[in-house]
C-alpha positions as a Markdown table, in Angstrom:
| # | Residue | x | y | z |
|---|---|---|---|---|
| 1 | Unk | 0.0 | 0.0 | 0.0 |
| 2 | Unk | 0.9 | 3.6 | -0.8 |
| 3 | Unk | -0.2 | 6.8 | 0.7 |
| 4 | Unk | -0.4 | 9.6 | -1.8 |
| 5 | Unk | -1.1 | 13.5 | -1.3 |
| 6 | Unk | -4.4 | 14.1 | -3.1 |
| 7 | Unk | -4.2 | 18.2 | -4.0 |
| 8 | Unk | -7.9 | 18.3 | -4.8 |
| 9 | Unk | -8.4 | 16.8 | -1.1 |
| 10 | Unk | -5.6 | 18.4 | 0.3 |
| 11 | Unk | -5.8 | 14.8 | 2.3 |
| 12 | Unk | -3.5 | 12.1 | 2.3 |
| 13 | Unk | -5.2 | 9.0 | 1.4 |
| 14 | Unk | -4.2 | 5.2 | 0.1 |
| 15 | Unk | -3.4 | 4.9 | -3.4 |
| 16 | Unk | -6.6 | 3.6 | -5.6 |
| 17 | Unk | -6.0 | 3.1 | -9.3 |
| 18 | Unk | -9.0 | 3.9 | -11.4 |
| 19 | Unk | -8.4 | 0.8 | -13.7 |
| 20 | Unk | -7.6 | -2.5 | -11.4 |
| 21 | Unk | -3.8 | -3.4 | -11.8 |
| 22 | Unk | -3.2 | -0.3 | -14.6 |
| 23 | Unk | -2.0 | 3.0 | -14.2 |
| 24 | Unk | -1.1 | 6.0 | -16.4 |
| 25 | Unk | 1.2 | 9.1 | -15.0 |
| 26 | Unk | 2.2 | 12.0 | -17.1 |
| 27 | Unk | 4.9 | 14.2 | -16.4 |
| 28 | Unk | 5.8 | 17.3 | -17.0 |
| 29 | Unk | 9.8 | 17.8 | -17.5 |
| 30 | Unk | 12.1 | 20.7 | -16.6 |
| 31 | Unk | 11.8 | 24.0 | -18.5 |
| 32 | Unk | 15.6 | 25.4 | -17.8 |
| 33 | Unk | 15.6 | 28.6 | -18.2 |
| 34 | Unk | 18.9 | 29.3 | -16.4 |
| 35 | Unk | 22.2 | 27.0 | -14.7 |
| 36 | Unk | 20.8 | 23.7 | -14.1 |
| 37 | Unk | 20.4 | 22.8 | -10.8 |
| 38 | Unk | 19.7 | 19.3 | -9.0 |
| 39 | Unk | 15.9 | 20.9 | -8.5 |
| 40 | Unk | 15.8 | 20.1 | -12.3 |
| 41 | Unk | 16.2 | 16.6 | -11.7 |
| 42 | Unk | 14.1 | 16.3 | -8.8 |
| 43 | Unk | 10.6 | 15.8 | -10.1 |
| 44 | Unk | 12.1 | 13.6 | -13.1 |
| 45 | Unk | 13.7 | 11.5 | -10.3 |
| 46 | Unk | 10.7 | 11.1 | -7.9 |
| 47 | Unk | 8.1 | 10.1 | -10.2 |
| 48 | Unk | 10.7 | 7.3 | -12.2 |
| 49 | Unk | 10.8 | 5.9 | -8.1 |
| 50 | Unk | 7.1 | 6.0 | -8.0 |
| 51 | Unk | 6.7 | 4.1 | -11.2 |
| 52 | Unk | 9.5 | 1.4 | -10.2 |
| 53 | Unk | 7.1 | 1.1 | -7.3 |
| 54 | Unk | 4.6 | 0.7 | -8.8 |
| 55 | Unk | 5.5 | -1.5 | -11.4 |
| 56 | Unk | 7.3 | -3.9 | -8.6 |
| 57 | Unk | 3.7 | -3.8 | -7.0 |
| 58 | Unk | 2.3 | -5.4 | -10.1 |
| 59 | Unk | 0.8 | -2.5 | -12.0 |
| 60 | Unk | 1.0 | -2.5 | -15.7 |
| 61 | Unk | 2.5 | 1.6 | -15.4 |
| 62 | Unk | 2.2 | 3.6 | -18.9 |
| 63 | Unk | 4.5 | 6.6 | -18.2 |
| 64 | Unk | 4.5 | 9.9 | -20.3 |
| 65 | Unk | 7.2 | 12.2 | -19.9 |
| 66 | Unk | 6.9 | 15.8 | -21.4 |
| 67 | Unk | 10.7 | 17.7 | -23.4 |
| 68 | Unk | 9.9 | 21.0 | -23.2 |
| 69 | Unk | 11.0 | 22.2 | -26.5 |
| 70 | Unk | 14.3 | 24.7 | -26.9 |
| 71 | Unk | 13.4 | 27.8 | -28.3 |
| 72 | Unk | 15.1 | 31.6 | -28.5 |
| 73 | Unk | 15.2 | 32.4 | -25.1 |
| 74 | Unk | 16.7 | 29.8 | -23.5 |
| 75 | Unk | 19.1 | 29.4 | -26.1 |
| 76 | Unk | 20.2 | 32.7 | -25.5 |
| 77 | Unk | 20.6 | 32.3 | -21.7 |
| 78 | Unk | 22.7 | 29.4 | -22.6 |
């Protein structure tokens, strides 16, 4: 069992998938703007442990991660 931080409940509450045995995460990935910094890594690193998690718990997992595209601006500041 895992306990989860529901935002729209602002409750912590045990993890329920809405299809038995499947679940789906998207996540969004970094937007560097500036030096990278190990907070860009964070999120990437905490959901891939939540999926390995999962997945060892027996969940079929179908994980989407978003590459925020390069454009101008942060070429610039590069």
């Amino acid at each position: 069992m895992i306990r989860l931080y529901d935002t729209a409940t602002r409750e912590v509450s045990e993890f329920k998938s809405i299809e038995p045995g499947k679940v789906s995460m998207y996540v969004c990935g970094a937007t560097v703007q500036a030096a990278p910094h190990v907070g860009h890594i964070r999120s990437g690193v905490n959901f891939d442990i939540l999926r390995r998690w999962l997945e060892a718990s027996g969940y079929a997992v179908t994980f989407v991660r978003n590459v925020t595209d390069i454009d101008d601006k942060i070429l610039h500041k590069a």
